[in-house]
PDBQT receptor file of N, H, CA, C and O in Angstrom, charges set to zero:
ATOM      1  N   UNK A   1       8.978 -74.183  64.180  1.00  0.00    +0.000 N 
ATOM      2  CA  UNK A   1       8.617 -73.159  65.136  1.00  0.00    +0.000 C 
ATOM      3  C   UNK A   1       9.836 -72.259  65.365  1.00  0.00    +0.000 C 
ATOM      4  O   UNK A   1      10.875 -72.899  65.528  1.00  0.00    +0.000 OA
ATOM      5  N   UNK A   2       9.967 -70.792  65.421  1.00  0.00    +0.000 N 
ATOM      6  H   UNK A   2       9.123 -70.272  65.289  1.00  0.00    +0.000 HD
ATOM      7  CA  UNK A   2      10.615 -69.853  65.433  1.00  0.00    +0.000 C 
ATOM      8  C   UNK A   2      10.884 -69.436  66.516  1.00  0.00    +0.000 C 
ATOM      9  O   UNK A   2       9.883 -69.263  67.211  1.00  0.00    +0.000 OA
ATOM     10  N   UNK A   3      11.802 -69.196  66.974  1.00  0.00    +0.000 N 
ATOM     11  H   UNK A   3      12.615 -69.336  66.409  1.00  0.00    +0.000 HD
ATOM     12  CA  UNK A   3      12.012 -68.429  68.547  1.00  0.00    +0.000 C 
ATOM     13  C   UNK A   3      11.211 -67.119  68.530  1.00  0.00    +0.000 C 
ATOM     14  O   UNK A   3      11.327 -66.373  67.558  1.00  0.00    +0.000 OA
ATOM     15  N   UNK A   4      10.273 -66.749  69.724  1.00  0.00    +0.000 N 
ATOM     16  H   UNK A   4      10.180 -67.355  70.514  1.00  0.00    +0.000 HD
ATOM     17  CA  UNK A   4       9.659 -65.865  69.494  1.00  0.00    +0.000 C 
ATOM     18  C   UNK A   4       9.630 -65.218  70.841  1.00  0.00    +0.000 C 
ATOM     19  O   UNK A   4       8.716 -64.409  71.001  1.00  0.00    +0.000 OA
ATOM     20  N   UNK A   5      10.470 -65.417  71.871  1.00  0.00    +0.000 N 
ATOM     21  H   UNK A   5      11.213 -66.074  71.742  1.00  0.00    +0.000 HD
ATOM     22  CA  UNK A   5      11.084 -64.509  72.947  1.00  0.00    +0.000 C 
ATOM     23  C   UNK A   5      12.217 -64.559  74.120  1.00  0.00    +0.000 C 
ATOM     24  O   UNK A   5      12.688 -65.686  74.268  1.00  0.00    +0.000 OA
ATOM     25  N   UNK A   6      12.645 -63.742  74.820  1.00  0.00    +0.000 N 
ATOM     26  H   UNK A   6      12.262 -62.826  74.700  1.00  0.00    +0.000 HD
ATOM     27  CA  UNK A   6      14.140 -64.181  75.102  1.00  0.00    +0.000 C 
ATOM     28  C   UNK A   6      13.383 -65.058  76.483  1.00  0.00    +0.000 C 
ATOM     29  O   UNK A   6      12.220 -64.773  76.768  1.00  0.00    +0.000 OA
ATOM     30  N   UNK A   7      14.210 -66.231  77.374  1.00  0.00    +0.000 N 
ATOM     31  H   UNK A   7      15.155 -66.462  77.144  1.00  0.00    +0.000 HD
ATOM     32  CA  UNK A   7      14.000 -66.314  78.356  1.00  0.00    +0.000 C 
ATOM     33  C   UNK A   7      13.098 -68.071  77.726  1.00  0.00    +0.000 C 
ATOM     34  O   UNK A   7      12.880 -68.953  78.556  1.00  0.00    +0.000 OA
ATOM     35  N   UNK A   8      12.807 -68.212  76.606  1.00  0.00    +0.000 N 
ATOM     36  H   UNK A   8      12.984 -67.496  75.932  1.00  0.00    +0.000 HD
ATOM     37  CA  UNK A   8      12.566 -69.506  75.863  1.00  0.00    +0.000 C 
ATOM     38  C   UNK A   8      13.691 -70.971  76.397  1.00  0.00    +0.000 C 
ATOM     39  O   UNK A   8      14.794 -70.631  76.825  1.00  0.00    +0.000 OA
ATOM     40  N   UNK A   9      13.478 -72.031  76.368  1.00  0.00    +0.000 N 
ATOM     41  H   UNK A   9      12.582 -72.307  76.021  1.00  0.00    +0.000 HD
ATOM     42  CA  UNK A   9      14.275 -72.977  76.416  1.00  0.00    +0.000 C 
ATOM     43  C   UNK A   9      13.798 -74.056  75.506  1.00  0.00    +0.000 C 
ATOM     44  O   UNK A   9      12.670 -74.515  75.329  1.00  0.00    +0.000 OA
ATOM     45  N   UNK A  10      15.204 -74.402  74.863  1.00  0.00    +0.000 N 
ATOM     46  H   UNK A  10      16.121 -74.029  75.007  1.00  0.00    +0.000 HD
ATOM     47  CA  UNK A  10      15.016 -75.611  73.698  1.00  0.00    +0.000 C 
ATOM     48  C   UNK A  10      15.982 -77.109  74.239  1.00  0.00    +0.000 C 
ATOM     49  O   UNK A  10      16.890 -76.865  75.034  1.00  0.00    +0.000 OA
ATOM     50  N   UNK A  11      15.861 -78.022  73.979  1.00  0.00    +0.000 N 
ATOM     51  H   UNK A  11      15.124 -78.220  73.333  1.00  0.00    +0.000 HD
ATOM     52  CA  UNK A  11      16.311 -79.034  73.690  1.00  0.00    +0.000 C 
ATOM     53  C   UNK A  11      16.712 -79.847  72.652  1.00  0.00    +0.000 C 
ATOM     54  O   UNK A  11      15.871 -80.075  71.783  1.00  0.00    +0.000 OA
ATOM     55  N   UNK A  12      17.825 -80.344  72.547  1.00  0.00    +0.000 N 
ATOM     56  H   UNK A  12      18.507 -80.158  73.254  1.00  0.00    +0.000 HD
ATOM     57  CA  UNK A  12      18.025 -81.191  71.023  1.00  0.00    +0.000 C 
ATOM     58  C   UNK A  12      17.614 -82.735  72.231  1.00  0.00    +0.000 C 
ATOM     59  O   UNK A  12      18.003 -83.057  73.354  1.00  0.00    +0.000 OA
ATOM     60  N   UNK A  13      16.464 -83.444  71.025  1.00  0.00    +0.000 N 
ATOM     61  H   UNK A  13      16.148 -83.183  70.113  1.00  0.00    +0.000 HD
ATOM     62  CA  UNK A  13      16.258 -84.476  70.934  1.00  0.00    +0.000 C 
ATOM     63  C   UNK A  13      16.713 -85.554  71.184  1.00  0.00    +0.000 C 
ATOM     64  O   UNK A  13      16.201 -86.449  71.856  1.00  0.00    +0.000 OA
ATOM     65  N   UNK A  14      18.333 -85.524  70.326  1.00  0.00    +0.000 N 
ATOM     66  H   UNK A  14      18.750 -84.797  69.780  1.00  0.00    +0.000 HD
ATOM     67  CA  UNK A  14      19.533 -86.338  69.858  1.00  0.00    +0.000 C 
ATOM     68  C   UNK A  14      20.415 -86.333  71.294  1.00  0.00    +0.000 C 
ATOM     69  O   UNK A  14      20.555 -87.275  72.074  1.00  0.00    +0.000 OA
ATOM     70  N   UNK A  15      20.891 -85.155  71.379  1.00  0.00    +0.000 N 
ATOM     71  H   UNK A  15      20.777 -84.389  70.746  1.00  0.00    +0.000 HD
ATOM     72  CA  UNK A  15      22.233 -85.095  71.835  1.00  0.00    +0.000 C 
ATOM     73  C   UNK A  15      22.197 -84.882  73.759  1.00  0.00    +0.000 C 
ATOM     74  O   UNK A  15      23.065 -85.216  74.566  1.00  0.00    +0.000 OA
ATOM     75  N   UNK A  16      20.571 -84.073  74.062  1.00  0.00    +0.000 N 
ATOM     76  H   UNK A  16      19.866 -83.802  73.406  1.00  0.00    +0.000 HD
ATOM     77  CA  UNK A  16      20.497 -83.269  75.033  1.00  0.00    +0.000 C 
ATOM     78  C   UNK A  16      20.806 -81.979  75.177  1.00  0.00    +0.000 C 
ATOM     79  O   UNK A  16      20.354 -81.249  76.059  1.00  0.00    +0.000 OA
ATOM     80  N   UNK A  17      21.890 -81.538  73.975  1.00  0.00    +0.000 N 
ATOM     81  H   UNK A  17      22.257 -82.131  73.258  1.00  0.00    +0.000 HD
ATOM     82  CA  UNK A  17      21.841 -79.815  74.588  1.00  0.00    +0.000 C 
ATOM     83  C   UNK A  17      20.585 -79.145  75.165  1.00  0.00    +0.000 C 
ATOM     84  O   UNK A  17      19.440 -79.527  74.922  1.00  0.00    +0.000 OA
ATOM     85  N   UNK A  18      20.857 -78.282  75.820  1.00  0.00    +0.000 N 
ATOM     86  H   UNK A  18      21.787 -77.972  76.017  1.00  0.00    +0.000 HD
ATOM     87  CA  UNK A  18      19.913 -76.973  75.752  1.00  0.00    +0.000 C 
ATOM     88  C   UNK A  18      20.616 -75.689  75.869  1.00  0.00    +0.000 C 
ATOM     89  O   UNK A  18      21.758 -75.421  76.243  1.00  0.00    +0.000 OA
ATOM     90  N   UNK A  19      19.156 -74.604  75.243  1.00  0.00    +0.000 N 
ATOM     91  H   UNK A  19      18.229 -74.821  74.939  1.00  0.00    +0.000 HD
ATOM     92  CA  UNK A  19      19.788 -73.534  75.281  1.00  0.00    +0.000 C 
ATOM     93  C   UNK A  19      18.815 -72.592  75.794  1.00  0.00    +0.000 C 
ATOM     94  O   UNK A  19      17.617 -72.861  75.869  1.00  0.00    +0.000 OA
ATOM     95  N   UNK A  20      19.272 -71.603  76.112  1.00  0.00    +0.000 N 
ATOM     96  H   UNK A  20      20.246 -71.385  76.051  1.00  0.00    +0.000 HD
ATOM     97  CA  UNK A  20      18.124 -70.560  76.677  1.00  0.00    +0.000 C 
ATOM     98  C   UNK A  20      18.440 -69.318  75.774  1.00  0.00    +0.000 C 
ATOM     99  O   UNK A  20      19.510 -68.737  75.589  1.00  0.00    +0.000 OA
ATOM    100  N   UNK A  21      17.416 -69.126  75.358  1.00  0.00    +0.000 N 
ATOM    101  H   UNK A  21      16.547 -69.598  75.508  1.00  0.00    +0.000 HD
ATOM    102  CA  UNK A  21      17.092 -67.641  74.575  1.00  0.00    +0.000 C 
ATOM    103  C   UNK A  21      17.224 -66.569  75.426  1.00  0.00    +0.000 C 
ATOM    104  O   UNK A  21      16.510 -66.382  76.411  1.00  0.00    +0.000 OA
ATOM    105  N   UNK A  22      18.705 -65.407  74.828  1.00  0.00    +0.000 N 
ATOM    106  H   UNK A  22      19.285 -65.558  74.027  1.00  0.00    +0.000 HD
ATOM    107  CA  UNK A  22      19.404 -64.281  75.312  1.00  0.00    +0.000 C 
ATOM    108  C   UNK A  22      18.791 -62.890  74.511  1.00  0.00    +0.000 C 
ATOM    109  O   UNK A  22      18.335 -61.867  75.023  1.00  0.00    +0.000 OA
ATOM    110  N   UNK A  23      18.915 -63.161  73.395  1.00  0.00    +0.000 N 
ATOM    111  H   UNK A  23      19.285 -63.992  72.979  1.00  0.00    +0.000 HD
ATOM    112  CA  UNK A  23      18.336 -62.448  72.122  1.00  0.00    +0.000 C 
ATOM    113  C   UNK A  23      17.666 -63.124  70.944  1.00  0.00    +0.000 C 
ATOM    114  O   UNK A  23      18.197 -64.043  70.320  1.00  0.00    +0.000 OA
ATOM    115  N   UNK A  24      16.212 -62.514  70.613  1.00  0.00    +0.000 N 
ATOM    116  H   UNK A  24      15.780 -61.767  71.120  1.00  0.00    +0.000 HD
ATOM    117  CA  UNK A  24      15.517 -63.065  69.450  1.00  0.00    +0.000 C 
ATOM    118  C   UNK A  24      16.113 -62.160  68.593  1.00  0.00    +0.000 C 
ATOM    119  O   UNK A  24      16.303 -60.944  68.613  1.00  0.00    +0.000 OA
ATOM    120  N   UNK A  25      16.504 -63.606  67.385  1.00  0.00    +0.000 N 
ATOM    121  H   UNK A  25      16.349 -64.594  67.369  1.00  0.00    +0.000 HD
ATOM    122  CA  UNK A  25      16.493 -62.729  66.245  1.00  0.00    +0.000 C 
ATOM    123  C   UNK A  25      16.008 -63.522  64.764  1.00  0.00    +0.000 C 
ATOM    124  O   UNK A  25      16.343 -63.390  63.587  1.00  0.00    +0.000 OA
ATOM    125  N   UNK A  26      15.118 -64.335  65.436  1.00  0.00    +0.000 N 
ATOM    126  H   UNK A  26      14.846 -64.442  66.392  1.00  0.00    +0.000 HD
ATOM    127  CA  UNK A  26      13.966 -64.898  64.720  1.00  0.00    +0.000 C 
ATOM    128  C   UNK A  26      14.777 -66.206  63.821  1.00  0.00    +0.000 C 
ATOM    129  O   UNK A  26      15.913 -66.609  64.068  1.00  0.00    +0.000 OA
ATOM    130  N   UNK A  27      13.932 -66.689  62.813  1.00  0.00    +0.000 N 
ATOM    131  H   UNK A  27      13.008 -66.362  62.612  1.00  0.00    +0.000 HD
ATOM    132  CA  UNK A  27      14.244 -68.470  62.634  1.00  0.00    +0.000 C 
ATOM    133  C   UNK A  27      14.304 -69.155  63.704  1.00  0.00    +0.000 C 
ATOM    134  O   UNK A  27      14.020 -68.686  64.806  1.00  0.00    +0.000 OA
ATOM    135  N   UNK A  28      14.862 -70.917  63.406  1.00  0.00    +0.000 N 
ATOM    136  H   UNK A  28      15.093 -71.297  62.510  1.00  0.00    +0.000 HD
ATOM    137  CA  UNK A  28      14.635 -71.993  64.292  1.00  0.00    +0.000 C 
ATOM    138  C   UNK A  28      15.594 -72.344  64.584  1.00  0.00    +0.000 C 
ATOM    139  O   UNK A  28      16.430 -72.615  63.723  1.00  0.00    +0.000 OA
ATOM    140  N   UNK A  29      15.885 -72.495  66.056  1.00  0.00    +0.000 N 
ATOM    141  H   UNK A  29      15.205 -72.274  66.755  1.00  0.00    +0.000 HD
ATOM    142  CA  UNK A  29      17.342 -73.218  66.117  1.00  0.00    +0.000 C 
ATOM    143  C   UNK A  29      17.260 -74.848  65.765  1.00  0.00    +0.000 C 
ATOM    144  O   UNK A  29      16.245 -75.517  65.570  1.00  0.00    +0.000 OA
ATOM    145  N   UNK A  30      18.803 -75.315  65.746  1.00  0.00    +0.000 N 
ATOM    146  H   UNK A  30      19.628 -74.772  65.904  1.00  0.00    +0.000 HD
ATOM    147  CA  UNK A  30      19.057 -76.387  65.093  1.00  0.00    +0.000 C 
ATOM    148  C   UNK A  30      20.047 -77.077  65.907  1.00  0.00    +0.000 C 
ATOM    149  O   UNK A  30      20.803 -76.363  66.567  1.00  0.00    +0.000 OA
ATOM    150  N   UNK A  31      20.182 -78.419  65.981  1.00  0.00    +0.000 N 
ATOM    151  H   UNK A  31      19.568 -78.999  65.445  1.00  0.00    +0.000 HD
ATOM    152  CA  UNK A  31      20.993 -78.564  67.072  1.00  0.00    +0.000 C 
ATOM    153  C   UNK A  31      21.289 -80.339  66.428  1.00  0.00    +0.000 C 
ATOM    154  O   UNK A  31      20.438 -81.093  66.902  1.00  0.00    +0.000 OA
ATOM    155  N   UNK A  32      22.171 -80.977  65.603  1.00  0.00    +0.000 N 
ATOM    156  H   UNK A  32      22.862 -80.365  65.218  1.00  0.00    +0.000 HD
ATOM    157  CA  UNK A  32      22.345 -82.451  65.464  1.00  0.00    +0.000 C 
ATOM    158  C   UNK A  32      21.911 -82.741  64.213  1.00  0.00    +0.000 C 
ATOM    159  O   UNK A  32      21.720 -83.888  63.810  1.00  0.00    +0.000 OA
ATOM    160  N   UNK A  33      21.684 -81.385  63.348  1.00  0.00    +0.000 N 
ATOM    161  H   UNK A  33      21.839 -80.453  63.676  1.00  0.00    +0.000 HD
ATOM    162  CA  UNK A  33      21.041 -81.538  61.957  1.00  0.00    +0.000 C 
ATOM    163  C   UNK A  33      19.183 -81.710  62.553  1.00  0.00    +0.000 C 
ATOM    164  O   UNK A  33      18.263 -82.044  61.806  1.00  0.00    +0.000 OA
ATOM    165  N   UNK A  34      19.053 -81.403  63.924  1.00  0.00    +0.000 N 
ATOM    166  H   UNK A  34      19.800 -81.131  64.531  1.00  0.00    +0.000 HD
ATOM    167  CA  UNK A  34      17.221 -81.549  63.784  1.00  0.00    +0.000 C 
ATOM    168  C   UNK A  34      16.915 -80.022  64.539  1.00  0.00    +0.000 C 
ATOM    169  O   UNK A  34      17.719 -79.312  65.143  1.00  0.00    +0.000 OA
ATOM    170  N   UNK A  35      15.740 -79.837  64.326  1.00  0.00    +0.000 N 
ATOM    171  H   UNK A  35      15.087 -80.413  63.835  1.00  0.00    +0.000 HD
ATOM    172  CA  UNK A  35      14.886 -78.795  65.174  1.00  0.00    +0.000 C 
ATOM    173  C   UNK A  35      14.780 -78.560  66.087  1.00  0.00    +0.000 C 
ATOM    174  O   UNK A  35      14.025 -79.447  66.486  1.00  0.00    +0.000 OA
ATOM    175  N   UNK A  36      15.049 -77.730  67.167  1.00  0.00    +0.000 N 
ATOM    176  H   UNK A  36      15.662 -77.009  66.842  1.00  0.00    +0.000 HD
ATOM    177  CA  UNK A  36      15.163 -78.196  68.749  1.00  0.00    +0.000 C 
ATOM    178  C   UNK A  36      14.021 -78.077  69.199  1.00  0.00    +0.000 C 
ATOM    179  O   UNK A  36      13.207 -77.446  68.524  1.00  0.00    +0.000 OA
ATOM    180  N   UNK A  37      13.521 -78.792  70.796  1.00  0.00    +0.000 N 
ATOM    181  H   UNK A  37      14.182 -79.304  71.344  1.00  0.00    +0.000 HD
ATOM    182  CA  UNK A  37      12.051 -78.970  71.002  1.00  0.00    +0.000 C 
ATOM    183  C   UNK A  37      12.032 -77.598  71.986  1.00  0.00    +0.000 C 
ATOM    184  O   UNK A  37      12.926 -77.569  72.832  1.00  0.00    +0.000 OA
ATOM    185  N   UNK A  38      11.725 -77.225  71.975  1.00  0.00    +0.000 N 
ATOM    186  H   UNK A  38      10.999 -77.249  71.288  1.00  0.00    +0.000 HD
ATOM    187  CA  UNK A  38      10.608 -76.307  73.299  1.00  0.00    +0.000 C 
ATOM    188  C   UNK A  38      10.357 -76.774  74.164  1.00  0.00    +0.000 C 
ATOM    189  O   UNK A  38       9.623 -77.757  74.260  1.00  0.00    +0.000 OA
ATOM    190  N   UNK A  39      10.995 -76.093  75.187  1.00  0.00    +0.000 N 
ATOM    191  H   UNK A  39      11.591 -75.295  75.109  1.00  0.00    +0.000 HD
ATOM    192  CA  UNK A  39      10.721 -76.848  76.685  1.00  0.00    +0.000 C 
ATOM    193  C   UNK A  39      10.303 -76.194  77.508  1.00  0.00    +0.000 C 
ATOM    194  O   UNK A  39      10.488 -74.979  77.439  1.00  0.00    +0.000 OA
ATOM    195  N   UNK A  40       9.635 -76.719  78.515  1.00  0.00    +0.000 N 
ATOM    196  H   UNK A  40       9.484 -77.706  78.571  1.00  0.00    +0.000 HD
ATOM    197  CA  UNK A  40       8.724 -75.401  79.253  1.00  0.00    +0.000 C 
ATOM    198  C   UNK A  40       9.672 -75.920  80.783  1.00  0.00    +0.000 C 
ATOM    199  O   UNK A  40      10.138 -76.932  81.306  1.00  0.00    +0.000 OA
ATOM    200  N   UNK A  41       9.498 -73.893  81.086  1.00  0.00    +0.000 N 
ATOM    201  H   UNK A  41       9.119 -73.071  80.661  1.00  0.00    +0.000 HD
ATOM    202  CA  UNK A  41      10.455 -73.959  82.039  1.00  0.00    +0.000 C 
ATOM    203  C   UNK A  41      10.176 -73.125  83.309  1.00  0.00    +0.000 C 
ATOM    204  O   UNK A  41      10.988 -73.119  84.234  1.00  0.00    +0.000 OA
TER     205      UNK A  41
């Protein structure tokens, strides 16, 4: 799944980061070598 607008929040699985989407500029973030989840916020 692709970032598809600013103001989005992800999670790594693994580690806990998160991040919040500032600017789309499309692809998937990555975070521990995995996919980060989508988090509703």
């Amino acid at each position: 799944m692709g970032v598809e607008k600013t103001g989005e929040k992800y999670r790594c699985s693994v580690c806990g980061n998160e991040v919040v989407v500032t600017k789309v500029g499309g692809g998937e973030l990555v975070c521990c070598s995995k996919p980060m989840e989508k988090i509703e916020g």
